[in-house]
C-alpha positions as CSV (number, residue, x, y, z in Angstrom):
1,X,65.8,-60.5,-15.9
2,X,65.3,-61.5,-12.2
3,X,66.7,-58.2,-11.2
4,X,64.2,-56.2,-13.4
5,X,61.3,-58.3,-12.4
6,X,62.3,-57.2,-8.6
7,X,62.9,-53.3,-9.7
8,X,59.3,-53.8,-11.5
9,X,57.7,-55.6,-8.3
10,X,58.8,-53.5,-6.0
11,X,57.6,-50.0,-7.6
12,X,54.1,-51.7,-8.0
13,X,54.1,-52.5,-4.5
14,X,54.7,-48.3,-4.0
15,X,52.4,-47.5,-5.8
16,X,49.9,-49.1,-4.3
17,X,51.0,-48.0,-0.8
18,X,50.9,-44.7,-2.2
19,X,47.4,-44.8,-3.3
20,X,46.1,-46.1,-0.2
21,X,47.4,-42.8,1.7
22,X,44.6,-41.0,3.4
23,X,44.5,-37.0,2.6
24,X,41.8,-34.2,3.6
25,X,41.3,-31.3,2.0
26,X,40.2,-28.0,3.9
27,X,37.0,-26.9,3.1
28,X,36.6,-23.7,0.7
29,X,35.0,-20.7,2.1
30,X,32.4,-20.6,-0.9
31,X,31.1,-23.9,0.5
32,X,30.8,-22.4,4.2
33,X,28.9,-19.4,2.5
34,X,26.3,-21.6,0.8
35,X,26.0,-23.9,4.3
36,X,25.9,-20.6,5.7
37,X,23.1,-19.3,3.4
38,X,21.6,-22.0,4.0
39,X,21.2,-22.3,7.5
40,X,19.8,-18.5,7.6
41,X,17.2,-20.4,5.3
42,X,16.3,-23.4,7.4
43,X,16.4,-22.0,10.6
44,X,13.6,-19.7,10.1
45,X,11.3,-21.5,7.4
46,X,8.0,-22.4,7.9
47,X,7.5,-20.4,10.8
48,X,3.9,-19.0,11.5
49,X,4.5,-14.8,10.9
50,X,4.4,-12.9,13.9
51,X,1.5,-10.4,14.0
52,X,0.5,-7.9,17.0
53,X,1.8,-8.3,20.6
54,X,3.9,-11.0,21.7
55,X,1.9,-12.4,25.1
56,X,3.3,-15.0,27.8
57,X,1.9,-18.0,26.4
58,X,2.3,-16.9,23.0
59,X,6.3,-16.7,23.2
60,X,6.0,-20.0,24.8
61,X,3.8,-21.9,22.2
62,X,6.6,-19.8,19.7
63,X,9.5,-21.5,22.1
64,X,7.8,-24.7,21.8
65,X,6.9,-25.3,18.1
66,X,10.2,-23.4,16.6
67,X,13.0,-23.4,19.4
68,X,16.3,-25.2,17.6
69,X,16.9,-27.5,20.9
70,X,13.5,-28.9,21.3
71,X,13.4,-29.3,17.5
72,X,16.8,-31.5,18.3
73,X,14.9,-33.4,20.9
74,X,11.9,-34.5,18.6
75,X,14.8,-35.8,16.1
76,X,16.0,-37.8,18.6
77,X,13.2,-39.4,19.8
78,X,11.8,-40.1,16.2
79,X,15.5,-41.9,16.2
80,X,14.8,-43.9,18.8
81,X,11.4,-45.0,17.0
82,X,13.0,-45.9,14.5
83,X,16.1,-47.7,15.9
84,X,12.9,-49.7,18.1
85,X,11.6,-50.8,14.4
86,X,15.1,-52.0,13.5
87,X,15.3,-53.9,16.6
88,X,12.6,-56.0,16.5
89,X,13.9,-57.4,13.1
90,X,16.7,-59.0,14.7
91,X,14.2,-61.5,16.3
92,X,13.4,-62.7,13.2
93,X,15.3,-66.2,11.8
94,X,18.5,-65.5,9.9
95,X,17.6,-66.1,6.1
96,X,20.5,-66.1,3.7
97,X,20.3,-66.0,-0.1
98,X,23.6,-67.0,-2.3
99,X,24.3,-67.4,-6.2
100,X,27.3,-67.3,-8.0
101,X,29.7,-69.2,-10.2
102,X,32.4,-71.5,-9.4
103,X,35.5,-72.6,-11.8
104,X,39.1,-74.0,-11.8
105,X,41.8,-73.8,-14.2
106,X,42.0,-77.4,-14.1
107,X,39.7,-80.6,-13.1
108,X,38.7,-81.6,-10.1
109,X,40.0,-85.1,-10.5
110,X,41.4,-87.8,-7.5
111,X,41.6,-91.8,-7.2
112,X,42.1,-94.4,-4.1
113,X,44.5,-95.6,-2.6
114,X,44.6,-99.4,-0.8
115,X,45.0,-98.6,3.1
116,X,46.7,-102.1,2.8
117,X,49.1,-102.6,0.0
118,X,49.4,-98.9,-0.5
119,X,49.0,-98.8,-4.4
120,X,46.4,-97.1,-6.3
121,X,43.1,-98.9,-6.6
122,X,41.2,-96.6,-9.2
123,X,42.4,-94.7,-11.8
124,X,41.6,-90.6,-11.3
125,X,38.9,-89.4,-12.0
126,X,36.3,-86.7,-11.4
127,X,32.5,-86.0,-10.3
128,X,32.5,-82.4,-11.0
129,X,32.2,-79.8,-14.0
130,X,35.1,-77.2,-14.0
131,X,32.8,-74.7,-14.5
132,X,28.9,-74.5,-12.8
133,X,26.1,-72.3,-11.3
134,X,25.4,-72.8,-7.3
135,X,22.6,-70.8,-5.5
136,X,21.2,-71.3,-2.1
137,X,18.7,-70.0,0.3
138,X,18.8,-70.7,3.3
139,X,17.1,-69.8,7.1
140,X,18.1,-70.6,10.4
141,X,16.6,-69.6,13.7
142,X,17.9,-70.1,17.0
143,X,15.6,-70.2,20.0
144,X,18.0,-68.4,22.1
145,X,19.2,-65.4,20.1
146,X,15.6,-65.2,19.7
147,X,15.0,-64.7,23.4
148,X,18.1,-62.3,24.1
149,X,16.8,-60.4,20.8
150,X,13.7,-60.2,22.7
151,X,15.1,-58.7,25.7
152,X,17.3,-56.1,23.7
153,X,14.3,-54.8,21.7
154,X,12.8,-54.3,25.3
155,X,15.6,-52.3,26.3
156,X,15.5,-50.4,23.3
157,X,11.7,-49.5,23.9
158,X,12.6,-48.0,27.4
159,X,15.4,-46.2,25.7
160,X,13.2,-44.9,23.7
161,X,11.2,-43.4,26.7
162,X,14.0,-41.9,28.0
163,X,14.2,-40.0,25.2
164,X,10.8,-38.8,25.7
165,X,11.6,-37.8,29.4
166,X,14.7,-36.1,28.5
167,X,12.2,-34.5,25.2
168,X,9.8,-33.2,28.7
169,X,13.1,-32.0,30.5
170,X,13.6,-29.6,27.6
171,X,10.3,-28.4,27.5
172,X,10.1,-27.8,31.3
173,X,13.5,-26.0,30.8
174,X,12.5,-24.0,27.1
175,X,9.5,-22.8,29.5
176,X,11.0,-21.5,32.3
177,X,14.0,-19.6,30.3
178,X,11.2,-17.7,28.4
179,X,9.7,-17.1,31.2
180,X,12.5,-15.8,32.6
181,X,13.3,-13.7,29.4
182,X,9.6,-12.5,28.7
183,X,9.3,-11.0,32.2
184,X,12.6,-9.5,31.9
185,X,11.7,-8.3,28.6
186,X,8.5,-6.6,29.5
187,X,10.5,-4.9,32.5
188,X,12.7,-3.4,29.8
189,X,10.2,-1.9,27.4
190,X,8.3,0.0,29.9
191,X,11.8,1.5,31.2
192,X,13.8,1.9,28.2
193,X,11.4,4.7,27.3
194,X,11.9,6.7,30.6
195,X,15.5,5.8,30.3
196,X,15.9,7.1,26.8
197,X,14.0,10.6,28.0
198,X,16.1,11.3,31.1
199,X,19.1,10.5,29.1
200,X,18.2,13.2,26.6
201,X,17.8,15.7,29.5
202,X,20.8,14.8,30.5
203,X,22.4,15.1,28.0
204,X,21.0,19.1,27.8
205,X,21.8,20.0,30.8
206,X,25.3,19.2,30.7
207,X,25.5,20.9,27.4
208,X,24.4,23.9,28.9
209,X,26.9,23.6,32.1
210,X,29.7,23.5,29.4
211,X,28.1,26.9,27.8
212,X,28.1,28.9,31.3
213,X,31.9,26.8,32.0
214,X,33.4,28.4,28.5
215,X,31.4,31.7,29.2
216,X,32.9,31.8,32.8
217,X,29.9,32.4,34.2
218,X,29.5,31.4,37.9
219,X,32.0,29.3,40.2
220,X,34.5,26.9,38.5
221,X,34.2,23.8,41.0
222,X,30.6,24.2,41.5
223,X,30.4,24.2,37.4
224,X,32.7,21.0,37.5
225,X,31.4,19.2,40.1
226,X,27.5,19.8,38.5
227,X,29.0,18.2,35.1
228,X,30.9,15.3,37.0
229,X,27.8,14.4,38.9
230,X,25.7,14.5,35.1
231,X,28.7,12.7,33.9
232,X,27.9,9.6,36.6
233,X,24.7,10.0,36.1
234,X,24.9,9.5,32.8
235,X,27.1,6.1,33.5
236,X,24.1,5.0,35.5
237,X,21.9,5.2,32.6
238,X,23.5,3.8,30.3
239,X,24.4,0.8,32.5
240,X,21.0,-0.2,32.5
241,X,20.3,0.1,29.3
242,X,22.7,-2.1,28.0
243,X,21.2,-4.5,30.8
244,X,17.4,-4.2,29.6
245,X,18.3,-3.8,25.6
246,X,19.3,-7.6,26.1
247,X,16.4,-8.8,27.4
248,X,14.4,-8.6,24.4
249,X,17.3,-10.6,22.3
250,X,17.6,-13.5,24.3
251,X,13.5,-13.3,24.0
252,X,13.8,-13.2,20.4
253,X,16.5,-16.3,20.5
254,X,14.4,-18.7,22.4
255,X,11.3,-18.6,20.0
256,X,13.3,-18.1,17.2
257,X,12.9,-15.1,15.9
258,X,15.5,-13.7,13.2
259,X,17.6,-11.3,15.6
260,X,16.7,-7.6,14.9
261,X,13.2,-8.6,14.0
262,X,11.2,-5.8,15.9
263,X,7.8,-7.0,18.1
264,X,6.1,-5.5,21.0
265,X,4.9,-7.7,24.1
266,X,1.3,-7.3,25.5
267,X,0.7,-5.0,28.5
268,X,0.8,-6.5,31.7
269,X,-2.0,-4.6,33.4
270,X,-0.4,-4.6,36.8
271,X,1.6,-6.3,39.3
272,X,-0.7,-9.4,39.7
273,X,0.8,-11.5,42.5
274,X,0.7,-15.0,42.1
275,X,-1.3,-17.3,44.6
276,X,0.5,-20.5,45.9
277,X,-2.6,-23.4,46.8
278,X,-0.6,-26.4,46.8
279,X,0.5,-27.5,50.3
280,X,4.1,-28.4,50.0
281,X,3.5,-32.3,50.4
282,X,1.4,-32.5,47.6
283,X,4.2,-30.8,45.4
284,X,7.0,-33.6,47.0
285,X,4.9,-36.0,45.6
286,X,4.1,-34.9,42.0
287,X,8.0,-34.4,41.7
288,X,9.0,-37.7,43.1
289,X,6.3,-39.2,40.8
290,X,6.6,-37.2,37.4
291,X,10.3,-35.5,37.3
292,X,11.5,-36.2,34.1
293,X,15.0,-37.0,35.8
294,X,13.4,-39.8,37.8
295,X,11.3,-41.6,35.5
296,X,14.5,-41.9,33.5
297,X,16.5,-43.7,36.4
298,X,13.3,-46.1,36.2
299,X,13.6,-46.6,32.9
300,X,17.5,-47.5,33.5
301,X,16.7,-50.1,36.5
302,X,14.5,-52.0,33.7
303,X,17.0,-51.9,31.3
304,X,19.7,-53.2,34.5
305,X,17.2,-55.8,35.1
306,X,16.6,-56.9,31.4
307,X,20.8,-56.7,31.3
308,X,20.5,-59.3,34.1
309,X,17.8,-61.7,32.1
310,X,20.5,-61.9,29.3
311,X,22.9,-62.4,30.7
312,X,21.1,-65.8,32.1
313,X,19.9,-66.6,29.2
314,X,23.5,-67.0,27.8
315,X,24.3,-69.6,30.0
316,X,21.3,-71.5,28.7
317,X,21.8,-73.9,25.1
318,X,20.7,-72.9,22.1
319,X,18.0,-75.2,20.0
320,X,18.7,-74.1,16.6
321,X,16.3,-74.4,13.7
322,X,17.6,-74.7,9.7
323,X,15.9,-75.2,6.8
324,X,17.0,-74.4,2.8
325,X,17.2,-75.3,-0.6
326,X,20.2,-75.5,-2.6
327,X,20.8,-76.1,-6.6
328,X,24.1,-76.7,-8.1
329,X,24.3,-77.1,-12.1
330,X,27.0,-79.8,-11.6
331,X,26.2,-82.1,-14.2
332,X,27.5,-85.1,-12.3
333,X,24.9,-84.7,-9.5
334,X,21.8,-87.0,-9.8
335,X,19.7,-84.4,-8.3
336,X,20.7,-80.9,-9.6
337,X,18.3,-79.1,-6.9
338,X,17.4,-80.3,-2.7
339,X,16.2,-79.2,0.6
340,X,17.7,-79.6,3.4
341,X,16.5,-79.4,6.9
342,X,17.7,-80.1,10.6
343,X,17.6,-79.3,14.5
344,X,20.6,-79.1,16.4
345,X,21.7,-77.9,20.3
346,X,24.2,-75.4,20.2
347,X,25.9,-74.3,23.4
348,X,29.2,-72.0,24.2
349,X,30.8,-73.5,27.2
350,X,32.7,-70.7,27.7
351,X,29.7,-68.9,28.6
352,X,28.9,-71.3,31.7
353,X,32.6,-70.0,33.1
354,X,31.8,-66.2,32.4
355,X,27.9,-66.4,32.8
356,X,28.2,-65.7,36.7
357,X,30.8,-62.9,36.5
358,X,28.5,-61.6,33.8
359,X,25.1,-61.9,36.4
360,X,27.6,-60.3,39.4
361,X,28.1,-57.7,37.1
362,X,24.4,-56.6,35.9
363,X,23.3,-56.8,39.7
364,X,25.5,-54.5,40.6
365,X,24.2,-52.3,37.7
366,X,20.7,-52.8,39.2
367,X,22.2,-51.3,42.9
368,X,23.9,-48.8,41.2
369,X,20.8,-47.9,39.1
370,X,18.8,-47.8,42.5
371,X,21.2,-45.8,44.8
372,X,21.5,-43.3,42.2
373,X,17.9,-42.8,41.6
374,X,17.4,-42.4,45.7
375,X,20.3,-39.9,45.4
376,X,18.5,-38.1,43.0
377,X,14.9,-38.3,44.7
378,X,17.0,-36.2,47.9
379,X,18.3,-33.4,45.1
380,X,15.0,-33.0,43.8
381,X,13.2,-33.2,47.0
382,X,16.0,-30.4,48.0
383,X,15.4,-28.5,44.5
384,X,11.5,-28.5,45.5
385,X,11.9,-26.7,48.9
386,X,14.5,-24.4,47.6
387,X,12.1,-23.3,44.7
388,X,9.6,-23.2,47.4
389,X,11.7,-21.1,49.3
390,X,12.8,-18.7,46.1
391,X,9.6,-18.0,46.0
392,X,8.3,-16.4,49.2
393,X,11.9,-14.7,49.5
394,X,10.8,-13.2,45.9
395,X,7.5,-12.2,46.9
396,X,8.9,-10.2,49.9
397,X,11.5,-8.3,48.0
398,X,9.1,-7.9,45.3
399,X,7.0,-5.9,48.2
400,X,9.9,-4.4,49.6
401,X,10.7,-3.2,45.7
402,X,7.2,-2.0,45.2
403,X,7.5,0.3,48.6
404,X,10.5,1.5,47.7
405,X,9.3,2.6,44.6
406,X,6.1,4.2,45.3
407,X,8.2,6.6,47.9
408,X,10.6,7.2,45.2
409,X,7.8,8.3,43.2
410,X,6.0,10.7,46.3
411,X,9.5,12.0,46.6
412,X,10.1,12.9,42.5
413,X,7.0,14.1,42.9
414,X,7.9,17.0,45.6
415,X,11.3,17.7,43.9
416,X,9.2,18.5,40.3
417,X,7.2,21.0,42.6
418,X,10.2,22.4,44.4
419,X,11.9,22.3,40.7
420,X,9.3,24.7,39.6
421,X,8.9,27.0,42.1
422,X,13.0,27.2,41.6
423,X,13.5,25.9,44.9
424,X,16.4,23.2,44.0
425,X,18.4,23.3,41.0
426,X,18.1,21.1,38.0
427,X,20.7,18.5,39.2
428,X,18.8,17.7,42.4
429,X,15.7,16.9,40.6
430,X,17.6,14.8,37.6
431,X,18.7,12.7,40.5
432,X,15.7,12.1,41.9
433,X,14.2,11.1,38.5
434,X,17.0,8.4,38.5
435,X,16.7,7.3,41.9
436,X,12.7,6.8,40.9
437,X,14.0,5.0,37.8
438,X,16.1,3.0,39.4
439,X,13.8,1.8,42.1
440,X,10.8,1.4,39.1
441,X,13.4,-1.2,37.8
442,X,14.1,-3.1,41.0
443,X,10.7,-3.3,41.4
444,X,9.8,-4.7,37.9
445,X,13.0,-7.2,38.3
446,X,11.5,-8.2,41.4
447,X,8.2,-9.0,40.1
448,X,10.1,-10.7,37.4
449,X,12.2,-12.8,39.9
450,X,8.6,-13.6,41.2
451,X,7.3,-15.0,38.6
452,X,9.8,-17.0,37.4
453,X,10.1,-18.7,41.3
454,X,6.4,-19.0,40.7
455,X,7.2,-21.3,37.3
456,X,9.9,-22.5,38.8
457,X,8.2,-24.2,41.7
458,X,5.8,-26.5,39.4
459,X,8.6,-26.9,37.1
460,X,10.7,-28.6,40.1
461,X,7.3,-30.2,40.8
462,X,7.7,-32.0,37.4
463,X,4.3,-30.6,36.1
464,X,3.8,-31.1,32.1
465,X,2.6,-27.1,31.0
466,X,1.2,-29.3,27.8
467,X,-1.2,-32.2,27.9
468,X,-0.2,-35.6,26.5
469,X,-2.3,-34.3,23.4
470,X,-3.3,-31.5,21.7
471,X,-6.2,-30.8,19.4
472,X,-3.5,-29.4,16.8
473,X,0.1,-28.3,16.2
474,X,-1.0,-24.3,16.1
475,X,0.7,-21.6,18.0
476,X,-3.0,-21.1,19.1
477,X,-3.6,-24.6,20.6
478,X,-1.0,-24.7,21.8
479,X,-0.9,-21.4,23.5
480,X,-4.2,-22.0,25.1
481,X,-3.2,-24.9,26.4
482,X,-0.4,-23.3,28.1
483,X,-2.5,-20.9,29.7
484,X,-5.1,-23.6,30.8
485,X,-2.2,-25.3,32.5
486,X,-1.0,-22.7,34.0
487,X,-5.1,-21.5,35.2
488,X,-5.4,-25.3,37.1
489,X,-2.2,-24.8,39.1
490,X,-3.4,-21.2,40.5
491,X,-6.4,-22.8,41.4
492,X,-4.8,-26.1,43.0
493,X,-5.5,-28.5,40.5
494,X,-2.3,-30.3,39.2
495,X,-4.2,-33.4,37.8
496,X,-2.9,-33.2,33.9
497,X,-5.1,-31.6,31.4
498,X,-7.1,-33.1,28.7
């Protein structure tokens, strides 16, 4: 019998070991095709239509409103709001509500016993049911969780705006990639064209060399050497259009368009320099004032400081508050139902012996806080005078590029004479259409590079593009208010916007 209760026992125990074993199943790919579905869904919904050309401003406000990452940011920060709001409840006095049902198999029953003669002075007996109801409510508040509580939804608050300086990071960094991208972008689709024609003539004229090559008309080599010097020049071409037919894509990425979504960008009208009216000490001070990067590491010293405050306060005792009410249905109790209530000092002596390991260790926070927000003041200080320097090295290659190019052009110009008066052959004048092309694309990366270092320089500056509010969440508010920002800084005038 013994033996079988063991056998019986012992596959129980199994079994239940057995059922506690963890296993994970791999995901079917039906359920990654409707997540994937799905995505394709969410990720464009609700998105204001594109209609006519795409300008500067507008792929910005499109970048802005729609782009996945700063969509991730706003999450975040409306996280941190509401971890804020979850915070401040812990300041409030712990208030605990219990009801349930007790019972024994047996009664609660004892008797005395004489401390002097050791036998039993009363018979057993019991003053409790076997079976009964209890509930309580109770609250208790302690003055000193109260005050650390305090302190931690403070330090929650500033987390909370770090997440809004980390939320302008993105947006200064969203800007200046679209930027980057748009300029790029329009520098393609005024050359793909050209590139796409020359190509194509190309593309004739080394048919027709393989015609007079199979009709063995003319010299061999020469006939060779013209179709290895299309060949190359060919190579050329279609190096930079793989180049410039990715500019538009990585456009379309950043403000969200569904890829192969065609849309045209608004003319330019010209090679507009850009005017720099900020000395270069007023732009060392707006960085070291509003960098995102900064404001952050100030943030972080309070939250080192309140770290500090806590940690003092620990070493402090505890005045602890408690009121409740109770009822038990014990029938043996005069009064069934009470309140209670009481004050007591409550102090952890371990925390005197740890308390000033435990300041020694947030002070240090505090200098570490503060050394590495000077070492960062230096990098961006650094990252402000090589944006400044960017951009004058840009604006003299950009006039280098735009010499270069308007030469290129008197010269293509000459050979299309000389071509038509059948002075030079066809292969001298295809190559001095794609010496012109090249040099018209230099030049429009140039002015690209330009006006990115432009951006770039009031992005290092810390400069908000957007004001701290804006009349509405449109692509047109906000796009004007882009372009406003952007109208004050030419002019001089980096107060924020209204």
């Amino acid at each position: 019998m013994k033996t079988s209760h063991k056998v019986f026992s012992t596959s129980l125990l199994v079994l239940a070991i057995s059922g506690c074993a963890v296993t994970s199943q791999p995901i079917d790919r039906s359920i990654s095709e409707q997540r994937a579905k799905a995505d394709l869904l969410n990720m464009f919904k609700d998105q204001e239509p594109l209609a006519g050309e795409l300008t500067l401003h507008d792929a910005m406000a499109r970048a802005l409103k729609y782009n996945l990452e700063g969509r991730l940011k706003i999450m975040e920060e409306a996280l941190a709001n509401r971890q804020l709001d979850l915070s401040s409840f812990d300041m409030l006095p712990r208030l605990a509500l219990q009801a349930g049902y007790a019972g024994r198999s047996n009664i609660s029953a004892s008797s005395s016993e004489s401390i002097q003669t050791g036998t039993q002075s009363l018979e057993p007996s019991t003053s409790q049911d076997r079976e009964r109801g209890v509930a309580d409510l109770t609250m208790v508040w302690n003055v000193l969780d109260f005050g650390v509580s305090y302190v931690s939804a403070k330090q929650q608050a500033d987390q909370r705006l770090i997440v809004q300086e980390r939320r302008r990071k993105v947006v200064h960094t969203i800007i200046q990639d679209v930027r980057s991208a748009y300029w790029r972008a329009m520098a393609a689709e005024g050359l793909l064209t050209k590139i796409d024609s020359l190509m194509a003539r190309v593309d004739t004229a080394r048919a027709n060399s393989q015609r007079l090559s199979e009709e063995r008309i003319g010299d061999p080599i020469q006939a060779l050497s013209y179709q290895r010097a299309l060949i190359e020049a060919t190579r050329q071409l279609e190096e930079q259009h793989r180049a410039l037919s990715l500019a538009k894509t990585e456009l379309a990425a950043l403000i969200n368009l569904p890829m192969g979504t065609p849309f045209r960008l608004a003319a330019a009208g010209g090679y507009e320099e850009p005017q720099l009216k900020v000395e270069l000490s007023q732009l060392e001070e707006e960085a070291l004032a509003n960098r995102p990067e900064l404001r952050e590491q100030d943030y972080q010293a309070r939250i080192s400081a309140a770290e500090t405050r806590k940690a003092m306060l620990r070493l402090l005792p505890g005045l602890e508050f408690s009121a409740g009410r109770h009822y038990d249905s014990n029938s043996f109790l005069v009064n069934q139902s009470w309140a209670d209530y009481g004050v007591k000092v409550t102090w952890n002596l371990f925390n005197v012996l740890s308390g000033p390991a435990a300041i020694d260790v947030a002070k240090a926070s505090e200098a570490v806080a503060e050394a590495r927000r000077q070492a960062m003041s230096m990098a961006i200080l650094a990252q402000v005078h090589v944006a400044n320097a960017n951009f004058h090295e840009a604006l003299r290659q950009f006039h280098t590029s735009q010499e270069l190019a308007q030469l290129d052009g008197q010269i293509v110009e000459q050979l299309r004479n000389r071509y038509k008066a059948q002075g030079i052959g066809e292969l001298d004048l295809i190559q001095g259409e794609l010496n012109t092309l090249q040099a018209d694309l230099r030049r429009d990366l140039a002015y690209a590079a330009l006006r990115n270092s432009y951006g770039q320089l009031f992005a290092s500056a810390g400069m908000d593009p957007l004001p701290a509010e804006l009349p509405s969440t449109g692509l047109d508010a906000i796009s004007q208010a882009l372009a406003n920002s952007e109208a004050r800084w030419q002019q001089g005038d980096l107060q924020p916007g209204s």
